[in-house]
BALUM-245682 format. One record per residue (C-alpha): residue in one letter; x, y, z. Coordinates in steps of 0.25 Angstrom, whole numbers, plus 5000, padded with zeros to 4 digits. Layout:
BEGIN
{aa = A east = X north = Y up = Z}
...
REM end
This chain:
BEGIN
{aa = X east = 5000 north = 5000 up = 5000}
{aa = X east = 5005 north = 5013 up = 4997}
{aa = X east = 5003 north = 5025 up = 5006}
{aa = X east = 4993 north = 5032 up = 4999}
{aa = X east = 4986 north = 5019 up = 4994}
{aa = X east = 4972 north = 5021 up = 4988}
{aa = X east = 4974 north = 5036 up = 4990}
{aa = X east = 4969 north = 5047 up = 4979}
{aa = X east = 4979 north = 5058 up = 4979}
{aa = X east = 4976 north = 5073 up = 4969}
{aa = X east = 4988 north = 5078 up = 4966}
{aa = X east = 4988 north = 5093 up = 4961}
{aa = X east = 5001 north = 5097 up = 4950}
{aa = X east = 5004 north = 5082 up = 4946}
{aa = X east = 5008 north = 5083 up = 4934}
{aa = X east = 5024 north = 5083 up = 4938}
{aa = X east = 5032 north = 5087 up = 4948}
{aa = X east = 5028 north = 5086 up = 4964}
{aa = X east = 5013 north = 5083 up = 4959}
{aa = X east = 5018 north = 5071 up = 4951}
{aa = X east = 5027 north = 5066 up = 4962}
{aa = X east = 5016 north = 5065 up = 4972}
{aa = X east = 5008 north = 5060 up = 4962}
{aa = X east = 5018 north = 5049 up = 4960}
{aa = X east = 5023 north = 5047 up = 4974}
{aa = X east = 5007 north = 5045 up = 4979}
{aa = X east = 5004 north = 5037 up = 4967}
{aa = X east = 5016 north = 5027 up = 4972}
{aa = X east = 5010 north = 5027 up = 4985}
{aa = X east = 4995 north = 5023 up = 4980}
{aa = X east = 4987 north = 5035 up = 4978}
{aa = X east = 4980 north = 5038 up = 4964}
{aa = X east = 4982 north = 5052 up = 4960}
{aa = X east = 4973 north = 5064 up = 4955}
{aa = X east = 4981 north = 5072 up = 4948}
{aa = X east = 4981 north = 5088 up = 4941}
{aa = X east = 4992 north = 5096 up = 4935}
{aa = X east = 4991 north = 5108 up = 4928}
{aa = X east = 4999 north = 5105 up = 4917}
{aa = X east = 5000 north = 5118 up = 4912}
{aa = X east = 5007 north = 5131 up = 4912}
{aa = X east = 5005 north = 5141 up = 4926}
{aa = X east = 5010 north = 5154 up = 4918}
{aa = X east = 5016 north = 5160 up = 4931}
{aa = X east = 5023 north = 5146 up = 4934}
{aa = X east = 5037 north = 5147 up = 4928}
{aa = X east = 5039 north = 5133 up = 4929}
{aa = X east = 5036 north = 5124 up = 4916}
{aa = X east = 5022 north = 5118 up = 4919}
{aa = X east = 5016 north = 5102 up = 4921}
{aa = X east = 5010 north = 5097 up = 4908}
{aa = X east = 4998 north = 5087 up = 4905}
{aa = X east = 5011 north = 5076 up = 4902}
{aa = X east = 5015 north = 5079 up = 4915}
{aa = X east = 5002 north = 5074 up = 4922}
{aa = X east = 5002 north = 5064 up = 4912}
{aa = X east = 5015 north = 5058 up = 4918}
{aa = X east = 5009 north = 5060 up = 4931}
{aa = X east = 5001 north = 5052 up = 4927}
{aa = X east = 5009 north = 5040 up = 4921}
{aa = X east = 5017 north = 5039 up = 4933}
{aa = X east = 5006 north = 5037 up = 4942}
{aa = X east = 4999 north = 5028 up = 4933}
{aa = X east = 5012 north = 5020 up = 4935}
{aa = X east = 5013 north = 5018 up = 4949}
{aa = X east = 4998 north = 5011 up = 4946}
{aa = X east = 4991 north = 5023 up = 4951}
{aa = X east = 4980 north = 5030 up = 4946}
{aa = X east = 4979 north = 5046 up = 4942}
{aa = X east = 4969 north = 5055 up = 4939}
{aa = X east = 4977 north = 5067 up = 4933}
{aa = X east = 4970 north = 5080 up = 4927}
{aa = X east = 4975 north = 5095 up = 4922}
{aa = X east = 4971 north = 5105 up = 4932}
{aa = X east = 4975 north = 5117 up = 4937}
{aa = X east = 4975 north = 5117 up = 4954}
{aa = X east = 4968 north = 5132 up = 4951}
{aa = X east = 4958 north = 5127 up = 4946}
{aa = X east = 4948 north = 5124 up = 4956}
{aa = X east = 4937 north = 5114 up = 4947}
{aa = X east = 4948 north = 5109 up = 4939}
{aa = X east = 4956 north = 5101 up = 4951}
{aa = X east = 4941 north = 5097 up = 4957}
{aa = X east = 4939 north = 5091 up = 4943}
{aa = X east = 4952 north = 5083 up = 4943}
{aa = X east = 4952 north = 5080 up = 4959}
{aa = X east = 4937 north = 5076 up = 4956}
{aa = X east = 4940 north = 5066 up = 4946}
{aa = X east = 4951 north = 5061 up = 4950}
{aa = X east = 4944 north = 5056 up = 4963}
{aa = X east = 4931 north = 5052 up = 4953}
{aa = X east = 4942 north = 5041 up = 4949}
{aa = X east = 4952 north = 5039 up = 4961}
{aa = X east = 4940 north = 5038 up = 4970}
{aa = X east = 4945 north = 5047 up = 4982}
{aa = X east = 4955 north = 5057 up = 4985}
{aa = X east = 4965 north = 5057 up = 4997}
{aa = X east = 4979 north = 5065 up = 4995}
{aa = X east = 4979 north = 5081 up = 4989}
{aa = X east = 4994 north = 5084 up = 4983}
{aa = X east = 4990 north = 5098 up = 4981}
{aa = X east = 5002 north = 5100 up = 4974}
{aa = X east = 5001 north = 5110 up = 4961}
{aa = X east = 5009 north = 5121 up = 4961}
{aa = X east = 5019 north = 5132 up = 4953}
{aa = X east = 5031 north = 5137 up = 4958}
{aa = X east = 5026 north = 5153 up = 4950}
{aa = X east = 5036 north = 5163 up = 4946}
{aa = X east = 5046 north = 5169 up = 4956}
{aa = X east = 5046 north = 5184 up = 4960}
{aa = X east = 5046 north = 5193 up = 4972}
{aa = X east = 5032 north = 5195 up = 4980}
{aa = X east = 5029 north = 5207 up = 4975}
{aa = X east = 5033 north = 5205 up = 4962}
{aa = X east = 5024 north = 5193 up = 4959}
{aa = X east = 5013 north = 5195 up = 4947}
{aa = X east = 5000 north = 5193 up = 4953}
{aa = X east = 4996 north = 5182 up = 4943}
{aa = X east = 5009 north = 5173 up = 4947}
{aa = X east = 5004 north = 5175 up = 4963}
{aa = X east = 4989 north = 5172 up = 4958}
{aa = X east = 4993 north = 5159 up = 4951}
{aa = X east = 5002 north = 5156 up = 4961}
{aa = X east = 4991 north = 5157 up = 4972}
{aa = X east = 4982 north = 5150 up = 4964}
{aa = X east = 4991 north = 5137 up = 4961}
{aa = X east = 5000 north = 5135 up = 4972}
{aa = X east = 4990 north = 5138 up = 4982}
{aa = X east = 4973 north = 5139 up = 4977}
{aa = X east = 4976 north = 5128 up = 4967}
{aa = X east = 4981 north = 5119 up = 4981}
{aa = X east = 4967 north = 5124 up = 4988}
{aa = X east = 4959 north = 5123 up = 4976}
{aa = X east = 4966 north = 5106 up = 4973}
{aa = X east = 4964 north = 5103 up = 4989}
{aa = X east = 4949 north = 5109 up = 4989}
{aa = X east = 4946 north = 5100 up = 4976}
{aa = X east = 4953 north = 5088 up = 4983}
{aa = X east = 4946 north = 5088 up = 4998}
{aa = X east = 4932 north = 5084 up = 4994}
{aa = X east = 4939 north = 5071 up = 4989}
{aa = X east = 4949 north = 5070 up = 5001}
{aa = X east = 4936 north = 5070 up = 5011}
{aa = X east = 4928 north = 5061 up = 5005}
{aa = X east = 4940 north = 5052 up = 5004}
{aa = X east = 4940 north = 5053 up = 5021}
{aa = X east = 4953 north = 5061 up = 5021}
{aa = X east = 4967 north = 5063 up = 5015}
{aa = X east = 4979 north = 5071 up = 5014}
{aa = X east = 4981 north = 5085 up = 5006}
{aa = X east = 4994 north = 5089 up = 5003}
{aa = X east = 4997 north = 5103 up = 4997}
{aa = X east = 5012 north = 5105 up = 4992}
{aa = X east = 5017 north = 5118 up = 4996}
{aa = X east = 5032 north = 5122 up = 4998}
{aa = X east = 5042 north = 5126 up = 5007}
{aa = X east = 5038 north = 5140 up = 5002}
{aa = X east = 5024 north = 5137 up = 5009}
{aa = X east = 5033 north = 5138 up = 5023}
{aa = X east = 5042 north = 5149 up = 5020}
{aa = X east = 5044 north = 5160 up = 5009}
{aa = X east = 5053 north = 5160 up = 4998}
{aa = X east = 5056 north = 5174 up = 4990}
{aa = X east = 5051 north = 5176 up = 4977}
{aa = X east = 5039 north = 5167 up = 4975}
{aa = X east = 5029 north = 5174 up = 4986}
{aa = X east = 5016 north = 5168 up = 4976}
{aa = X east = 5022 north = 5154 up = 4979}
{aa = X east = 5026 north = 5157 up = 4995}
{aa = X east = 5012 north = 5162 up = 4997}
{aa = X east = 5005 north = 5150 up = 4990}
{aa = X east = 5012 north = 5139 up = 4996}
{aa = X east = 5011 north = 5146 up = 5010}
{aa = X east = 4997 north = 5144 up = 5009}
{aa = X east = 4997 north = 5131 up = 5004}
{aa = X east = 5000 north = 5129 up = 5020}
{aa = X east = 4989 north = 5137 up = 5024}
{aa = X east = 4979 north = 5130 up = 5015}
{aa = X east = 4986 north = 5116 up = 5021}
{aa = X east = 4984 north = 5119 up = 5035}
{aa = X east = 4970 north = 5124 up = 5032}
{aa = X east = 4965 north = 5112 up = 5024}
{aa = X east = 4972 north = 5102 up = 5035}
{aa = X east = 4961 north = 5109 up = 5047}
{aa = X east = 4949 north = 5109 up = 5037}
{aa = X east = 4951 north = 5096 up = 5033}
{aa = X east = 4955 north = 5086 up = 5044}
{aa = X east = 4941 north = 5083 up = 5049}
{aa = X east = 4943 north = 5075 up = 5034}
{aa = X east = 4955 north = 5069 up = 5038}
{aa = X east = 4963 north = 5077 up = 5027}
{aa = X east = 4975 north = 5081 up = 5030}
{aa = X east = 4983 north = 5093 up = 5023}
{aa = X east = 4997 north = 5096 up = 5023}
{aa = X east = 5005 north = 5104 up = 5013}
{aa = X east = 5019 north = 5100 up = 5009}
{aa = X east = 5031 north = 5109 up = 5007}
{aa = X east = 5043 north = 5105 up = 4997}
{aa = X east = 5056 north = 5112 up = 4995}
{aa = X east = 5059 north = 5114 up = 4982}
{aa = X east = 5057 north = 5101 up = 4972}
{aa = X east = 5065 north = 5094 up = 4962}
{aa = X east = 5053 north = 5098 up = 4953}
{aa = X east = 5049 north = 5107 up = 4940}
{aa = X east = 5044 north = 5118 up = 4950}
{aa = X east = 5057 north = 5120 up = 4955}
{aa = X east = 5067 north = 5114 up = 4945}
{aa = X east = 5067 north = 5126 up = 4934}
{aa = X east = 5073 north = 5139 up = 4934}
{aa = X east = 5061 north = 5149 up = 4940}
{aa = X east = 5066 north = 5142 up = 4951}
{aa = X east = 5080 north = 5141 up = 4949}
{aa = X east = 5079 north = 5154 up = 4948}
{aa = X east = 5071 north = 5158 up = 4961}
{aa = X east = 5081 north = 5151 up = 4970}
{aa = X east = 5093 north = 5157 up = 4963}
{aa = X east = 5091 north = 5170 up = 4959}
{aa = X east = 5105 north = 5174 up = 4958}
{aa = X east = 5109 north = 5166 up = 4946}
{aa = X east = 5105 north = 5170 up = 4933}
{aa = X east = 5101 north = 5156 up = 4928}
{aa = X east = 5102 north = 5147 up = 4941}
{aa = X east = 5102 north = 5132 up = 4937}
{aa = X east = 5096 north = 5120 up = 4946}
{aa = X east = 5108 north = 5118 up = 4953}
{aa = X east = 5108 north = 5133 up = 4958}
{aa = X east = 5095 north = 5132 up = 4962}
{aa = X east = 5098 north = 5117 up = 4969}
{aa = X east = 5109 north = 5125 up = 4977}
{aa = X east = 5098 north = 5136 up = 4982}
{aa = X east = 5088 north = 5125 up = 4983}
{aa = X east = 5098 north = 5117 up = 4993}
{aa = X east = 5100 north = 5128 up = 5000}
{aa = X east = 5084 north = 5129 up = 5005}
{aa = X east = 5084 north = 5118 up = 5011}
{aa = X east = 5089 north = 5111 up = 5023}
{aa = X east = 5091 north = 5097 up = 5018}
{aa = X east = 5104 north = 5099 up = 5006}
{aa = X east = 5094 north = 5098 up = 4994}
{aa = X east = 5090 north = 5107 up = 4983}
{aa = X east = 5076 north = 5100 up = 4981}
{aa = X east = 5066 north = 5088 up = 4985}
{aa = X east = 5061 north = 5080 up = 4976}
{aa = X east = 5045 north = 5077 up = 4971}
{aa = X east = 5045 north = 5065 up = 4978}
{aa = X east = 5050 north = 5070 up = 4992}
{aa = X east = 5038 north = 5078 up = 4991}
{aa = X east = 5029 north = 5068 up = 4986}
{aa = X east = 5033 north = 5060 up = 5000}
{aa = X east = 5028 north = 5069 up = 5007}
{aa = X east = 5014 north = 5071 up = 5000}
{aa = X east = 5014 north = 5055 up = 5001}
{aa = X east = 5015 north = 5055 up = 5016}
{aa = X east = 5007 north = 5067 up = 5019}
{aa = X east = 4995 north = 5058 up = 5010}
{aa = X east = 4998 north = 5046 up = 5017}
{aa = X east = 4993 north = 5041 up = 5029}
{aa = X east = 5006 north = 5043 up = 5035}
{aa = X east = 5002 north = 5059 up = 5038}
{aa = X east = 4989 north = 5054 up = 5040}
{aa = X east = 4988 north = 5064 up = 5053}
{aa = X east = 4999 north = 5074 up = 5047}
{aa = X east = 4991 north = 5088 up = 5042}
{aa = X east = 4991 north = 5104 up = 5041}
{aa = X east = 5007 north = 5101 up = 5038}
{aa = X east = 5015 north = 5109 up = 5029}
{aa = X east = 5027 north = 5099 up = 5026}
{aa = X east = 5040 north = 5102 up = 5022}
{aa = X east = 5047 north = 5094 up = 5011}
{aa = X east = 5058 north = 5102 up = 5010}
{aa = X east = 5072 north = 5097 up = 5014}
{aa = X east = 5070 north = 5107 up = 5026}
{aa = X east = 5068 north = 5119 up = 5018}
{aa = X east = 5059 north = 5124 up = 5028}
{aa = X east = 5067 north = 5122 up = 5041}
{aa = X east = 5080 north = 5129 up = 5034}
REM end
C-alpha cells in the first residue's frame, strides 16, 4: 500500500516543474490525479511559459506509474474554469482528498514603487486569488469526502522579504494568512491546511536569467554558476538550490496520514534559509 493509496489528489500548475513533481511523486504513492495548467503565456511573466505538451507529458508519466489522471487547461484566475476541471475530474475519480494549490509565476523584478499596476494585478490575481479561487473550488469535494489535507505552496518569501519583487512578497505572504484562515474554518471537517515554503528550486521559474539577474545585479550578464554562488549563500545548508522532488516529499507527508494531526503550519523546505 502506498501512503496516499486510494486518495484523489487536484494539482493546480501540473503541466511541468514542482506541479508535475508532485503529481508524480503522489502518483508513486497511489493517488490518482486532477490535474490544470495554464499552458499559455502570462504576459508579465518573464519566464517562458508550460504548454498543452507539457500537460500532455504530465500526463504520460502518471499514466505510467499505473495511475489515472484527469488533466484540463485552466487558468487558477478563472474561478468556473477550475470548478469545471476539479468537477469533472471528481465525476471520474470518485472523490477528492489532497489540494497541491501549486500554480504560480515568478513576474518581473523591479523596485516597489516602480511596479506597473498591471504586473501587481496579475501577480495578486495568480499567486494569491488563483490559490483561493483553486482551494474554494476543491472544499465542497474534500468535505463530502470526510476530510483531507490542503497544501498551498508558498515561499520563503511568504516568511520574509526580498527586494525588488514587492508583488510576489506580498502575494506569498498572504498565501499564509489565507492558510492559517482556512486551517480554523475547516477542522470541524477534518481538513487540514498547511502551506509549504521552498528556497529556490532546480526548476524553470528559477533557472533563467530574470533570475540570474535578480540575484546578481552586479554582473552585466551573470550565468547559472553566478547565480549558484548567491543562491548558496542564502542558505544555511552549503547548497545553491533544492530539487522538485525535495518539495514534493514534503507535499506527500503533509497529504499522508502521517500529518494527520499537523495543520495551520507554514513549513520550510529551505535548506535553513529561514533560520539564517
Amino acid at each position: 500500500m502506498g501512503r496516499v493509496e486510494g486518495k484523489v489528489a487536484f494539482i493546480t500548475g501540473a503541466a511541468r516543474g514542482q506541479g508535475r513533481s508532485h503529481a508524480l511523486r503522489l502518483a508513486e504513492e497511489g493517488a490518482d490525479i486532477i490535474a490544470i495548467d495554464i499552458c499559455e503565456a502570462v504576459p508579465t511573466n518573464n519566464i517562458p511559459p508550460a504548454s498543452e505538451k507539457d500537460l500532455q507529458e504530465t500526463v504520460r508519466q502518471v499514466e505510467a506509474l499505473d495511475r489515472r489522471i484527469i488533466a484540463t487547461k485552466a487558468d487558477v484566475r478563472d474561478y468556473d474554469a477550475v470548478k469545471a476541471a476539479v468537477d469533472e475530474g471528481v465525476a471520474q475519480l470518485g472523490r477528492l482528498d489532497i489540494v497541491a494549490a501549486n500554480a504560480g509565476i515568478a513576474g518581473t523584478p523591479s523596485r516597489a514603487e516602480e511596479i506597473p499596476e498591471d504586473h501587481w494585478t496579475e501577480m495578486i490575481d495568480i499567486n494569491l486569488s488563483g490559490v483561493w479561487k483553486s482551494c474554494k473550488a476543491a472544499i465542497p469535494h474534500l468535505r463530502a469526502s470526510g476530510g483531507g489535507s490542503i497544501i498551498i505552496t508558498s515561499s520563503d518569501a511568504g516568511l520574509f522579504a526580498y527586494p525588488n519583487i514587492a508583488h510576489y512578497v506580498s502575494a506569498k505572504h498572504g498565501l499564509v494568512g489565507l492558510m492559517r484562515t482556512l486551517a480554523l474554518e475547516l477542522a470541524p471537517d477534518m481538513i487540514r491546511v498547511n502551506s509549504i515554503h521552498p528556497t529556490t528550486v532546480s526548476t524553470d521559474m528559477v533557472l533563467n536569467d530574470t533570475i540570474y539577474r535578480l540575484f546578481r545585479p552586479d554582473l552585466d550578464n551573470p550565468t547559472k554558476d553566478d547565480f549558484a554562488e548567491a543562491a548558496t549563500a542564502m542558505n544555511a545548508l552549503p547548497v545553491p538550490w533544492v530539487e522538485a522532488v525535495d518539495i514534493s516529499n514534503a507535499v506527500l507527508w503533509l497529504a499522508s496520514d502521517e500529518a494527520r494531526y499537523v495543520t495551520g503550519v507554514p513549513l520550510p523546505v529551505d535548506a535553513g534559509a529561514a533560520v539564517k
